[in-house]
N, C-alpha and C positions, 0 to 999 in steps of 0.2 A: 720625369721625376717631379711628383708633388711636392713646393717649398711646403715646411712643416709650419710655415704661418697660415694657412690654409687649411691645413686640417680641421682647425677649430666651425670654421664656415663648413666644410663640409659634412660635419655632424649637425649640425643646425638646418642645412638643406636637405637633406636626407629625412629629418624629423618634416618637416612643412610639405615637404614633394615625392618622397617614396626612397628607397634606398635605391642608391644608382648601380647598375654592372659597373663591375670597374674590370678592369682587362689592357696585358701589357701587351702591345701589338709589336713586333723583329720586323724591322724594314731593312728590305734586301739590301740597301744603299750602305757601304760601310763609310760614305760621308754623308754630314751635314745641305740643306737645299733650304729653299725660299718655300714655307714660313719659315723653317726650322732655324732659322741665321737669322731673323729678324730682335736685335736687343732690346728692343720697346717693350717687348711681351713677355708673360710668364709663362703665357700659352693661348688658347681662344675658347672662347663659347662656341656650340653649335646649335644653332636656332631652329630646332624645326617645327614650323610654323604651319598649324594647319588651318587652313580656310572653311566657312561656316559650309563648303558642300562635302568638308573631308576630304578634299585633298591637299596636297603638303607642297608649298615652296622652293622651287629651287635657284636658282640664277649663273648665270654665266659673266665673266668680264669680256673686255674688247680685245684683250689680250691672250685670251684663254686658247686652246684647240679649239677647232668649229665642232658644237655641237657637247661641247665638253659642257654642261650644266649639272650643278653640284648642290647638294644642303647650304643656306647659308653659315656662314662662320664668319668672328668677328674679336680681336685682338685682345685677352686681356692685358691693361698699364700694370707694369710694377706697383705695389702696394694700392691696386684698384681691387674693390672687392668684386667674387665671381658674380651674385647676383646683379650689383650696379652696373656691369661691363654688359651682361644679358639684357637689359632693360634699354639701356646705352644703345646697343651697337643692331637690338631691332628696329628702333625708331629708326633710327639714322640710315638702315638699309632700305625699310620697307617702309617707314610712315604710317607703319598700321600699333594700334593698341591693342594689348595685348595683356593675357593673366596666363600665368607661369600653369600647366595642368601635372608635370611630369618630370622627375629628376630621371633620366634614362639612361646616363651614364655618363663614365669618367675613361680616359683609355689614356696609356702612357706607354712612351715610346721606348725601344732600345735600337744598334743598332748592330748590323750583323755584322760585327767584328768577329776575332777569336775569341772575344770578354763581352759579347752584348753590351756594349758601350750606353749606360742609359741617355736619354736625352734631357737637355731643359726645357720640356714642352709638353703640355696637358692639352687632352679637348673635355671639355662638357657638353655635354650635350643634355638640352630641355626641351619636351615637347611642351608647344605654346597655342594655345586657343583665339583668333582671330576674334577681338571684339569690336572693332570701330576703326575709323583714319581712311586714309585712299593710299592707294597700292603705289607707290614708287620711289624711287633712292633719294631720300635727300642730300648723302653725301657724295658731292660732286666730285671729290676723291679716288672713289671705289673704283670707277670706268667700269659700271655696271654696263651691259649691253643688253638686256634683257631679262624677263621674268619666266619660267613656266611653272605647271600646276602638273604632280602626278599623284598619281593614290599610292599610298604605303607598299604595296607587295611591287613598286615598279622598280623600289630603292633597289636590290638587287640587281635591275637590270642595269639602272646606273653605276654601280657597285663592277661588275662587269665591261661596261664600254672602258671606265676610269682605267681599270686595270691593264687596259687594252691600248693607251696609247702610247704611240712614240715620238723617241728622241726631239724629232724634228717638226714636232706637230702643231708647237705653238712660237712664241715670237721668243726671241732672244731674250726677255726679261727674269725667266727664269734659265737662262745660261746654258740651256742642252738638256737640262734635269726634269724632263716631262713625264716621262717613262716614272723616276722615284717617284715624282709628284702624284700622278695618277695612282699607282698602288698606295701610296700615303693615303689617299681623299677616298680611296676605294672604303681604305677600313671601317672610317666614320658610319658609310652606308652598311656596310653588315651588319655594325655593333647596332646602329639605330634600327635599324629592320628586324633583328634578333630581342630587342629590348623591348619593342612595340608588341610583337608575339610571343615575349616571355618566355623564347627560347634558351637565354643561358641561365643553367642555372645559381 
């Protein structure tokens, strides 16, 4: 659910970067999980970052499943605006500078209760043009483990493993909830994969 102090930003982004899909994704979980429990945040940006050969960004943490590599994403603060949170939280992962190409979407949660329980948690997603900096996390926080590089039509495939995995596949710090997780981060990749081909209408 979009706080309605946001809305006004969100017509102002839409003018400068294109109108976003927006789309409410039912996550099979009728509880709450890690980001979704996080009170820092209103919600996250999703940065997809493409490199001057065309291909797109993704990262894993140390904590993550093995092999689990995802879009990055990046916390927005209570009363931080979405674009400064975007600009923020790319530097700060990747170290690279960067000019905003693409508003590609908004997606907002429910959850599969009897009553679709909405959630407090938005993603944005911006496709981002690689212009300059060197490639690595500067924040020592993240416990990034790694970088890869895939072209656009692979989002899918990741979209797919995400969906795929289990319970028990990553470390304790998400509690057993791998499985929600993985369908959670699956969404992102269809919505962005279907936004870049202009698939929804």
């Amino acid at each position: 659910m979009i706080l309605p102090e946001y809305e006004a930003e969100l017509v102002d982004l839409a003018v400068s970067y294109g109108q976003p899909h927006r789309e409410i994704a039912t996550l099979p979980s009728a509880k709450l999980f890690n980001p979704l429990t996080k009170a820092d945040r209103i919600g996250e940006v999703c940065m997809v970052v493409q490199r001057p050969t065309g291909q797109l960004l993704t990262a894993r943490k140390t904590f993550y499943p093995p092999e689990a590599y995802r879009l990055l994403t990046g916390g927005i603060s209570h009363g931080e605006a979405i674009k400064a949170a975007l600009l923020r939280e790319t530097y700060e992962e990747t170290g690279l500078e960067v000019v905003i190409q693409r508003f590609l979407a908004v997606i907002e949660y429910q959850l599969a209760s009897p009553y679709f329980t909405p959630v407090q948690f938005t993603t944005f997603a911006f496709l981002l043009a690689e212009k300059g900096g060197n490639l690595e996390c500067l924040d020592e926080h993240e416990k990034h483990a790694g970088f890869r590089e895939i072209w656009p039509a692979e989002l899918t495939k990741i979209a797919n493993f995400l969906e795929h995995i289990t319970e028990d596949s990553g470390s304790e710090i998400n509690q057993g909830r791998w499985r929600d997780w993985g369908i959670f981060r699956a969404i992102t990749h269809r919505v962005v994969y279907a936004a870049l081909n202009e698939e929804i209408p």
